[in-house]
C-alpha positions in Angstrom: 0.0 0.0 0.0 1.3 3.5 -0.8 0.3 6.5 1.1 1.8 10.2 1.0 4.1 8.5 4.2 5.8 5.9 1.7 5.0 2.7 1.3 3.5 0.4 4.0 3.5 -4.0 4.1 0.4 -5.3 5.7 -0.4 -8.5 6.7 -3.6 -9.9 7.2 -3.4 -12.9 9.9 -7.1 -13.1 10.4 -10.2 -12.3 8.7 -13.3 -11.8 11.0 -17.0 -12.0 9.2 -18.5 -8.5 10.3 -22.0 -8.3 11.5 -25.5 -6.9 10.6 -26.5 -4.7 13.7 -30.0 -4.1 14.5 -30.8 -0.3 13.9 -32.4 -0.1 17.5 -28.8 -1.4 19.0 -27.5 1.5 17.3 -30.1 4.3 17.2 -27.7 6.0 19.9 -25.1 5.9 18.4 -26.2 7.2 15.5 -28.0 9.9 16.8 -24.8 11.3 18.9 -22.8 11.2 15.7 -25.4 13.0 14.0 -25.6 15.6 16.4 -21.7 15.8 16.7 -21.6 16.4 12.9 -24.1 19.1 12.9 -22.7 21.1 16.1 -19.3 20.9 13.9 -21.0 22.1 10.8 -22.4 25.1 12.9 -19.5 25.6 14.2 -17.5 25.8 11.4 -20.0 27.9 9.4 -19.9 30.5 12.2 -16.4 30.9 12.5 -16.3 31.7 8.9 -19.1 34.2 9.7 -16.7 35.9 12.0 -13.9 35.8 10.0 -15.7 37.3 7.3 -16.6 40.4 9.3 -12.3 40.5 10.3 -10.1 42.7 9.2 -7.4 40.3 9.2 -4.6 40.2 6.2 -1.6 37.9 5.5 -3.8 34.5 6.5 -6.7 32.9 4.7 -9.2 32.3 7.2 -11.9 30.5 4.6 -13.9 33.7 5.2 -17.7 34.1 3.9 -19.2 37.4 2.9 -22.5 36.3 4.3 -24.2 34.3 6.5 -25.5 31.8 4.1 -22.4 29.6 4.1 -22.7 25.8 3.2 
């Protein structure tokens, strides 16, 4: 395998046969991961808010004009 590190040997001593979870075992889970990405998405989308109304110069700070980011 070749990754921007160089290149990496990998051996594969034991195969294990995944399986099918029920959807209420992982409702949860799901649901927190959901949430996660969505608080880091508003997040995100605010900071560029704020660094759109900056005056900062010399850095790129993925700045957006308006509030409508995506």
């Amino acid at each position: 395998m070749t990754t921007r590190y160089g290149f990496h040997i990998v051996a594969v001593d034991k195969r294990v046969a995944g399986q099918v979870v029920p959807f209420e075992a992982a409702r949860e889970k799901i649901a927190a991961r959901l949430t996660e990405q969505v608080g880091c998405k508003a997040l995100e989308q605010y900071v560029a808010v704020l660094a759109g109304k900056a005056d900062v110069q010399g850095v790129n700070l993925n700045a957006a004009a308006t509030p409508l980011v995506r």
